[in-house]
N, C-alpha and C positions, 0 to 999 in steps of 0.2 A: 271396410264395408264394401262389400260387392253387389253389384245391381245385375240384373237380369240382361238376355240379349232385347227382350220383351220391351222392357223399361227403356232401353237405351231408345232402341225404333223409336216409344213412344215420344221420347225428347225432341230427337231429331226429325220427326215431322212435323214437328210447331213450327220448323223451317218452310217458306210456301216453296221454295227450288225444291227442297229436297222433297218435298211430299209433289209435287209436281211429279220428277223424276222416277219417285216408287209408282206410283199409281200409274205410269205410262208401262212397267213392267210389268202391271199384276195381270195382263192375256197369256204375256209368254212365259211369264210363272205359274197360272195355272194350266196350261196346255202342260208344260211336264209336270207338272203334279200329279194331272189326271193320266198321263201316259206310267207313272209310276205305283199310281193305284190299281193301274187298273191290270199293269200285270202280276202287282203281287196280290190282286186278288182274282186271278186265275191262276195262282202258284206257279207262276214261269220263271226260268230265268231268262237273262238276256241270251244267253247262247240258246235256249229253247224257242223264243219268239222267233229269235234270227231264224231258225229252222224249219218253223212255220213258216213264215214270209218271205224270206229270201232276203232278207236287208242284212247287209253285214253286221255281227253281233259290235262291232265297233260304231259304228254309224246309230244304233239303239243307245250306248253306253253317248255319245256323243248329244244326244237327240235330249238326251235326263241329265245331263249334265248341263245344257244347256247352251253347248257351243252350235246348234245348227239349228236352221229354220224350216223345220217339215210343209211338204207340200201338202192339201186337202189327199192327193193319192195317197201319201205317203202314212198320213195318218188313218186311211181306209184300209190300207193293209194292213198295218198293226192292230186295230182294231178288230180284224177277221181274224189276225191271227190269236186272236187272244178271244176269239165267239162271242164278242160284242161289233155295237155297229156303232158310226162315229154320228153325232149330232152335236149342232152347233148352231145356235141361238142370238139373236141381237136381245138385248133386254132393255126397256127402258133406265137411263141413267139417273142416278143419286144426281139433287142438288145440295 
């Protein structure tokens, strides 16, 4: 019997560390998310944003992968280069 990647998550955050730990990740998980939506829905590749913006097409591949931590600049350039603009929100939190 095999369980889902879904089902697993689900288990393992009845843990309070570990749901602690996820939920400290889900800004810088959804900042690449939305960096990777939002070029495949400009139909870009990374070597074409690179080209638009000037950011090394490594530094983009780096950026959605998750290994670096974009500056507000950094994600206004990507965002131009892609003819969207960056906004960004405080929201009241879930209790």
């Amino acid at each position: 019997m095999s369980t889902s990647f879904d089902d697993f998550l689900k288990e393992q955050l009845k843990d309070p560390e570990i749901k602690k730990e996820w939920d400290a990740l889900q800004p810088e998980m959804a900042i690449i998310q939305a960096i990777i939506d939002a070029r495949h829905d400009s139909g870009l590749t990374q070597k074409e944003l690179s080209e638009r913006t000037g950011i090394a097409q490594g530094d983009i591949s780096k950026l959605e992968k998750g290994n670096a931590n974009p500056s507000i600049r950094t994600l206004q350039r990507l965002a131009a280069g892609m003819g969207k603009i960056l906004r960004i929100e405080f929201v009241t939190a879930s209790l």
